[in-house]
Every structure is written in C-alpha cells, then in structure tokens.
C-alpha positions in Angstrom: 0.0 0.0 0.0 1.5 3.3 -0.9 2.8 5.6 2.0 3.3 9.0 2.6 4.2 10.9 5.5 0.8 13.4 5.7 -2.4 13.2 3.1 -4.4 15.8 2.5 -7.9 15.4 2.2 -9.2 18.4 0.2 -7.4 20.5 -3.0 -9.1 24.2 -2.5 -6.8 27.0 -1.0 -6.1 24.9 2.5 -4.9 21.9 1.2 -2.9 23.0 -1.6 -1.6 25.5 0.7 -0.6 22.5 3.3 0.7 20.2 1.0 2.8 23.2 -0.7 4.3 24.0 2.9 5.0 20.1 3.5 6.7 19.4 0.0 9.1 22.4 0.3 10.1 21.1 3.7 10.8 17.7 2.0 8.0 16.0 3.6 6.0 13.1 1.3 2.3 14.5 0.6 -0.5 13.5 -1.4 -3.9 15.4 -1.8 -6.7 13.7 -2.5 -10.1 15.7 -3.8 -13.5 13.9 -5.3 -13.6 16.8 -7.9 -11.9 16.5 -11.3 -9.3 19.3 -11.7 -9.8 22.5 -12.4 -13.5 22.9 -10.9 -16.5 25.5 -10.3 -16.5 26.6 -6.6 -19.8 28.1 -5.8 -18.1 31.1 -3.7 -17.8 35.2 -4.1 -14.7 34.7 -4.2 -13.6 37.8 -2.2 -10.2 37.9 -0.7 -8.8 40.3 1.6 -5.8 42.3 1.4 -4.0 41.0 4.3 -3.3 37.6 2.2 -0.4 39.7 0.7 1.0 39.5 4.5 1.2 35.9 4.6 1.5 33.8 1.0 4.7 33.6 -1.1 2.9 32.8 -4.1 2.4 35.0 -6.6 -1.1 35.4 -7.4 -1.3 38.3 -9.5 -2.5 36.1 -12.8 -5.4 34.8 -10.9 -6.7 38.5 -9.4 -9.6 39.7 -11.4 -10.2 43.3 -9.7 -8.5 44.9 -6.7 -11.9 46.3 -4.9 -11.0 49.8 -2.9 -14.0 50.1 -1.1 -18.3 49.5 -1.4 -21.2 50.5 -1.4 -23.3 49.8 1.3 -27.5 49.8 1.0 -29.8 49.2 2.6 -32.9 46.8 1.4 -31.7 47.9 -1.7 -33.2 51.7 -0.7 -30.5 53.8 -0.1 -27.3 53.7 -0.5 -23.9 55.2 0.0 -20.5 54.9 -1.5 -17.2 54.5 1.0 -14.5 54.1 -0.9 -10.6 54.0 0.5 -7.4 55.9 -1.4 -6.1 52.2 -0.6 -6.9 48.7 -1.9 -8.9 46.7 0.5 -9.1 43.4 -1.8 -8.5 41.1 -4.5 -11.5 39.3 -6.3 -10.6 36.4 -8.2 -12.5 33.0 -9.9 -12.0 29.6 -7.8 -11.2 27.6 -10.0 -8.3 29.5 -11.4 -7.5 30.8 -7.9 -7.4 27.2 -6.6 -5.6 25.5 -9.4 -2.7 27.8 -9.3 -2.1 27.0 -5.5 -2.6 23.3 -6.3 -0.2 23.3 -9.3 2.6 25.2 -7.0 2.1 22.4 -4.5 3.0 19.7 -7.5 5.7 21.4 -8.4 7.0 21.7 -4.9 6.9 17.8 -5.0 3.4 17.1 -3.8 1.3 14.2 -5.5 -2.2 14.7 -6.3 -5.0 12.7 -7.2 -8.4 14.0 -8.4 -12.0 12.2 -8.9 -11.2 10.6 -5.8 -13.6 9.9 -2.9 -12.7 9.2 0.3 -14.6 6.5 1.4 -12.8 6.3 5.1 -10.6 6.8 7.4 -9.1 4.1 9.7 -6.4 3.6 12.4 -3.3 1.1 11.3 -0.5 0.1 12.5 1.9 2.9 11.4 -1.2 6.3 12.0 -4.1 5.4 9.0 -5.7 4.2 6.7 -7.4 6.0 3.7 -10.0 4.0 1.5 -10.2 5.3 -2.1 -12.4 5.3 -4.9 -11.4 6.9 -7.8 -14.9 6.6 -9.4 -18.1 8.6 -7.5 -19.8 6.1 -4.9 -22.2 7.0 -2.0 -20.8 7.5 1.3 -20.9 5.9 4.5 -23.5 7.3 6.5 -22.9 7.8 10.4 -27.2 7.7 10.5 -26.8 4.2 9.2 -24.9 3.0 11.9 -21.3 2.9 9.5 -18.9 4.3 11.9 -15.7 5.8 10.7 -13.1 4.4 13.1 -13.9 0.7 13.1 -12.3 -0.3 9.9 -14.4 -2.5 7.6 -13.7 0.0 4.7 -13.4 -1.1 1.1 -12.1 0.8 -2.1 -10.3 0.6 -4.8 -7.0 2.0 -3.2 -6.0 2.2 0.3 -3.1 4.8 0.8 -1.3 4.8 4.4 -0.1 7.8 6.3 1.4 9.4 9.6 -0.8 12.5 9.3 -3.9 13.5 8.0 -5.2 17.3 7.2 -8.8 17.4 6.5 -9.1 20.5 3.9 -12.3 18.9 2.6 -14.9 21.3 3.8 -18.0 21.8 5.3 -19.3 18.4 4.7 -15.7 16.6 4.6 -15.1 13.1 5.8 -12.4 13.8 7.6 -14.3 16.2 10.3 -16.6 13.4 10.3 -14.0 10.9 11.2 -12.7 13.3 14.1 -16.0 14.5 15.5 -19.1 12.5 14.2 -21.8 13.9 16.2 -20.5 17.8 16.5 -23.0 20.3 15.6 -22.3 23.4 13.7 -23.4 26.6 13.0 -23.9 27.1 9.6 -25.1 30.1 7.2 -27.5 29.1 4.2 -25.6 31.2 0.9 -26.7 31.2 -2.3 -24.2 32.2 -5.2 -24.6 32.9 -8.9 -21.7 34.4 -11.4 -23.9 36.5 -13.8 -22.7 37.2 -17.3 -22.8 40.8 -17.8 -21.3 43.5 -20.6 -17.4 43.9 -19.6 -17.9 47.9 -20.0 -19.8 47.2 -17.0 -18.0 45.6 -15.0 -15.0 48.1 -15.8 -17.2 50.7 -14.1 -17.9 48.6 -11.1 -14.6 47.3 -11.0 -13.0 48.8 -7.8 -15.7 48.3 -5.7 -18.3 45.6 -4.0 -22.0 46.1 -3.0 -23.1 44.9 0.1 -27.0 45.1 1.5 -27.6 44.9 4.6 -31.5 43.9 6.0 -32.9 42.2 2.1 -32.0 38.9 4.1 -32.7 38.3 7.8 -29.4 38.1 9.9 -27.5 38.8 6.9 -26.6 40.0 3.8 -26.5 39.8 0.0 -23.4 41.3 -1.8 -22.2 41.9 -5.6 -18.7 41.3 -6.4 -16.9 42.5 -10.1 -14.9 39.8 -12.0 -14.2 40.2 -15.4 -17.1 39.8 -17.7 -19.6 38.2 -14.7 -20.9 39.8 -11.7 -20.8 37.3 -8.6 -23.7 38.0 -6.9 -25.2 35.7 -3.6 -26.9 36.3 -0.2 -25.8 34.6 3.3 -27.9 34.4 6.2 -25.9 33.5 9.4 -27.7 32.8 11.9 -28.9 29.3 11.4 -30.5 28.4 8.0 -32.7 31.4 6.9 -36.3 29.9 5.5 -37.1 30.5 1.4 -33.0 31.5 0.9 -34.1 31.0 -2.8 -36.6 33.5 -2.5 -34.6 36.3 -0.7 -32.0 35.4 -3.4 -34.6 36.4 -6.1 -35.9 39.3 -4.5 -32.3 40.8 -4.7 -31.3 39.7 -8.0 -34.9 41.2 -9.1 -34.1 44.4 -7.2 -30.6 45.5 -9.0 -30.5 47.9 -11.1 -27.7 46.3 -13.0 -28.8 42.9 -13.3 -32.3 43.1 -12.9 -33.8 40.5 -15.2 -31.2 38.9 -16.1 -31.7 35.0 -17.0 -28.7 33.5 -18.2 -27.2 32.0 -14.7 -27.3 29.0 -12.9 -27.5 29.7 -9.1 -26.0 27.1 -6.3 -26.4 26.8 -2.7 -23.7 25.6 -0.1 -23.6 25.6 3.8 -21.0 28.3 4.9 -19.4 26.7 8.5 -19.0 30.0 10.2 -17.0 30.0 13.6 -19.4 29.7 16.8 -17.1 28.7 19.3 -13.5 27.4 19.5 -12.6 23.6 19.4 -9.8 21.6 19.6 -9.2 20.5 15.7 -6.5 17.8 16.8 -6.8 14.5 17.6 -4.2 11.9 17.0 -2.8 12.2 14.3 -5.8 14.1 12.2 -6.1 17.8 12.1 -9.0 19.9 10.3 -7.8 23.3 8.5 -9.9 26.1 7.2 -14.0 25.7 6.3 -13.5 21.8 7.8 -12.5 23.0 11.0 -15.6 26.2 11.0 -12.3 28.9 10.6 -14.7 31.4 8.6 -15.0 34.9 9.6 -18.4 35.1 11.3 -19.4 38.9 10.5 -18.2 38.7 6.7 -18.2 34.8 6.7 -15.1 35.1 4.5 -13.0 31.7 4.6 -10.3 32.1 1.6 -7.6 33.9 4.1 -8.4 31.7 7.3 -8.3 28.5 4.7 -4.6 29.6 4.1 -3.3 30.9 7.2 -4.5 27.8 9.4 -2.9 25.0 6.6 0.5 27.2 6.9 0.2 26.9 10.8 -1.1 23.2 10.4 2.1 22.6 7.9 4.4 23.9 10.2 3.4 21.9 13.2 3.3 18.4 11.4 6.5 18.8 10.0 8.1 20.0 13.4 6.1 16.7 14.9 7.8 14.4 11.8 11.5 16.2 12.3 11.1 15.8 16.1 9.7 12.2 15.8 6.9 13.3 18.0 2.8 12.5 18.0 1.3 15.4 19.5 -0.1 18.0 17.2 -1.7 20.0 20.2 0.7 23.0 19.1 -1.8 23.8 16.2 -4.6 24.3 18.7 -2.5 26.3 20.8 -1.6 28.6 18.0 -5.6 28.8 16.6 -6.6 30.1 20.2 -4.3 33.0 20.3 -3.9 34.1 16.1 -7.5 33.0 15.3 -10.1 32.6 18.5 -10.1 35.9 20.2 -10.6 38.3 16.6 -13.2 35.4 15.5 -15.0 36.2 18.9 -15.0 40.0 18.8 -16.1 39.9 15.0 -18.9 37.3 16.5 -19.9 40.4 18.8 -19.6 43.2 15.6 -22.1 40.1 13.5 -24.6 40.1 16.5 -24.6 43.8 16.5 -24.9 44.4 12.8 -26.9 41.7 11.5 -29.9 42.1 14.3 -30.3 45.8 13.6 -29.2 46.3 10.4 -31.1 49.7 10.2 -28.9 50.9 12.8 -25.9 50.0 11.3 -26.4 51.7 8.0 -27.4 54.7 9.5 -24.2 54.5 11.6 -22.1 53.8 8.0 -23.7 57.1 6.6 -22.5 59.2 9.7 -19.1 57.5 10.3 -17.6 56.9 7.3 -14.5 56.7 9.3 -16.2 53.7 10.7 -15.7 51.8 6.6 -12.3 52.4 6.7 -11.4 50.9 10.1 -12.7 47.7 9.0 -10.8 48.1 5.6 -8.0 48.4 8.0 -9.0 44.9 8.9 -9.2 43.0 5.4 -5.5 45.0 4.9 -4.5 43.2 7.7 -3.8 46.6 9.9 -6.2 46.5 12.2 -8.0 44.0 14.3 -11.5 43.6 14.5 -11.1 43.4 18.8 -9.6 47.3 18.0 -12.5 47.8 15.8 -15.1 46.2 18.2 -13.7 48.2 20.9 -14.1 51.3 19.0 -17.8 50.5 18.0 -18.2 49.8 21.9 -17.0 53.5 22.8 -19.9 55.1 20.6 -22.4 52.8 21.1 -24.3 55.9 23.5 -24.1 58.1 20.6 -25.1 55.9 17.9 -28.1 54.7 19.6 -29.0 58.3 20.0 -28.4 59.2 16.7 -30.4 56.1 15.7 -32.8 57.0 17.8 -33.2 60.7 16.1 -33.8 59.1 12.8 -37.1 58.1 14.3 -37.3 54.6 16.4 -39.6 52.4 14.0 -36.7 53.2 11.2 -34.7 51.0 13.1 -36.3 47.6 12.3 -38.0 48.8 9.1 
C-alpha cells in the first residue's frame, strides 16, 4: 500500500496551501479531492488584502479586480459609497485561484489525485488508513450506523499515512472521522456568477455592494470579475427559511442585473465559527471551512483557509523532524492568532446583523467607521480594535439612531 508521511484530504486554497508547505520542507504528501481538476466553486470569491501579508505565491494572474471600497444599502433603498485611497481586496475565480495554488504544490513535490472519494478513514499500525475510490460512490452514513473508526472500509486504493489534514470542507469526511456527532453553526448562501457587458464591469470594477436587511441576519453582496458579476446572499444565523426566495428578491431588485436569465445559481452551507474547538486528535487535524475557521461577520473563509494550513504545515512537519505524535501546538496557536478576533467579530455580526437599520445609519454618519474595518481585510487592524471602538460610541449611535425616528430602526 503506498505511504506518505501526511495526506491531505481536500485541493481548495487549504490543502494546496498545506501540502505546498510540507513538499518544500521535504515531507512526502499526497492530496486527495472527489472533484476533477480545475473545478467551479460556488463562492464570491472575495479575498482580503491581508493575504499579501502571509502567502509567497504569486497570485497576481489569478486576481480579477483589486476592490477599494463598497457600497453599502440598505434593502436595496438607499445607498452610499465609502470608498478608501487604498486597496482593500483582491477578487478572483476559484477555479483558477485554486488551481494555481494546487499546481505550485505539484511542483513543490506534492502528489495529487483528483476524482477521488474518500470512502474512510481508519487507524493502522503505522497512523491510518485511507480508503479510495477513484470513481463517484455513495458514502458511508454515520445515520446508518457505519462508523468511521472501526475499519471494515473497502475501495479501490488504500493509501497509508502518519498524518492527516482534513481540507475537505464543510461536509468533509475527515471532520466526520474526528468529531461525528458535532454540531455546527452554519449560514444558508446562495451564489450565482452573472454574465454581464465587460464595459460594465469596468465601471464597477473597484468596488463591492453589500445590503444589509434584504436577508434576515444577513446579507447579499455583488462582487466585479471580469465579464460576470458574482452576486449571492448569506444568512448567518442558522438556515434562513425561502433563501431562494430572498435570493430572487435581490437579484430582481438590482439595477444592474435586474432580469437577467442567463445564470445558474448554487447553494452551499458556509461553516462559520461559533465557538472554538480543539481541531487535533491523533494524528488528524482539520484546516480552514473543515475546521468552522470562517469569519463570522463577513463569513469570509479564503484567508483563514490559508493561514491555518501554513500553521497546520508547520506543526506536522516540526512533529515528523522531532519524531513526536502530538499536534496539540496547532490548537495552541488557533486560540491565540484566530479565536479571540473570531469572537469579537462574532460580537460586531450580533450587533450588525440584528439591527441592520442601525448599522447603515451608523455607516452614513461615520464613514471613518468603513475604513477601520478596511483596516482589517488589509491586515492593519484587528476587528477586537474595531469592536472596541464600536463599543466607545455605542451611547451616541443609539441616539443618533434613535433621532432618525425609532420604528426606522427595524424597518
């Protein structure tokens, strides 16, 4: 049975970015994904500035606009521009974005199999097991009573390993296999990339939309690529009912793309951080969307994709150089880098998603407000600095809410 020192269960922007890490470090990968190479991704595919701070790749081919601001609305009512002198971030297509990470990670000396599922993971002699099928197959189902650590796996190709990063997702086997009764907090998002005339999306180039209130405990959002317009709406808290239907409503309610017909739309579960867990156990670790490391006020995942598979990387390979088992350094480092700015933006999403009135009106007023948070996605800033500053005016802007008349406020 072949062997490799870690497998990577997933190819997006986490487990390319692990298994490039781990082949430059001389460390045997292999990454395994069910899709075939390159693939759609049903994402808005926004990516924050501060990515420059952190990836050596060069992505600049993949970048379809650098956005320097938005414009915020309101249930699509009223609106106002807040644009920065300075880039705030990069918008590029997944499945470009995704297969340029993946091919740096080949040439780096990783191995990489596509149309692959992952039928299950089991404990051997030397760390695990993985059970392959290279052709689509259902599953093992937890609800059917087929557990995931008790062996009894078939497939066409069993691979062995020391390691295993789970990079697969939302719904990924591998979070399955570590934690197969968790529950999880996830946001219903609907996505669509709408063909549009390129002249205008040169003139919406540099910025995004956002709408805050057309979806409850949420919000819908336009995004410029070149020749499409990525338009979607997430609601996170819980599953919003009819997300199809609020979808719709917004599509049907832009100016610039109001009856358009010629998209296909797609719906996938956004695993937005609720609380922080340990994403170690044995030998198994769980990286970006797998692990719920999305931004829960913007529910942006891309960044936190990357930066936990370079901490993940670095840990395994200190654990292989070391001859050493325990991975609990990667936890350690989550609950310091990660935990405490995914908790205050959990505070700003509380605050801006259940009065959303409010917080447009507070937008209008204090611009300066926009540009703190761009301070954020640049990687200067830090959204505990930015909740803390929300928390100092939070007399003010209630009054000034409050002056705008009181039934405004949940209109």
């Amino acid at each position: 049975m072949p062997y490799y020192d870690v497998i990577v269960v997933g190819a997006g922007p986490g487990g390319a970015t692990a298994a490039y890490e781990l082949a430059n470090a001389g460390i045997s990968v292999l990454i395994i994904d069910k899709e075939k190479f390159p693939r759609y991704k049903p994402c808005g595919g926004g990516l924050s500035l501060k990515i420059d701070k952190i990836l050596n790749i060069d992505i600049k081919e993949t970048i379809e606009n650098t956005i320097k601001g938005a414009y915020f609305s309101y249930k699509q009512k009223e609106g106002v521009f807040l644009l920065s002198d300075k880039p705030v971030a990069y918008m590029v297509m997944r499945d470009r974005f995704d297969s340029l990470l993946l091919s740096e990670a080949v040439k780096s000396g990783a191995s990489f199999i596509d149309e692959s599922h992952v039928k299950g993971i089991s404990n051997g002699k030397n760390g695990y097991e993985i059970f392959v099928n290279k052709n689509p197959s259902p599953l093992p189902s937890p609800l059917r009573g087929e557990g995931w650590v008790k062996g009894g796996f078939s497939g066409d190709k069993v691979y062995n390993c020391k390691y295993v990063i789970g990079a697969d997702g939302a719904n990924g086997i591998v979070r399955r296999f570590l934690y197969p009764g968790i529950k999880r907090t996830l946001a219903a998002s609907i996505e669509a990339e709408i063909p549009v005339d390129e002249e205008l999306t040169d003139n919406h180039s540099h910025y995004v939309h956002i709408d805050f209130g057309v979806i409850p405990y949420g919000y819908a959002w336009v995004f410029p690529k070149k020749g499409f317009l990525s338009a979607g709406i997430a609601g996170f808290k819980g599953v919003a009912k009819h997300p199809k239907r609020y979808f719709e409503q917004f599509i049907n309610g832009h100016s610039k793309i109001n009856g358009t017909t010629e998209y296909k739309y797609k719906g996938h579960p956004i695993p937005i951080f609720n609380k922080p867990l340990n994403l170690t156990k044995g030998g198994v670790m769980l990286v970006g969307d797998a692990g719920n490391l999305v931004d829960p006020f913007f529910g942006e995942g891309i960044y936190y994709a990357i930066r936990s598979s370079q901490i993940a990387s670095t840990v395994v390979s200190e654990a292989i150089i070391k001859g050493k088992t325990d991975l609990s350094g990667y936890d350690t480092k989550l609950s310091t880098e990660f935990y405490p700015e995914f908790m205050a933006a959990q505070q700003i999403s509380q605050f801006v998603y259940t009065f959303p009135r409010i917080w447009f009106n507070v937008l209008s007023d204090r611009p300066e407000l926009a540009e703190q948070y761009y301070n954020v996605l640049r990687g200067e800033n830090r959204y505990s600095i930015f909740l803390k500053e929300i928390k100092s005016i939070a007399g003010s802007l209630m009054k000034t809410a409050l002056k705008k008349g009181f039934l405004q406020l949940f209109k």
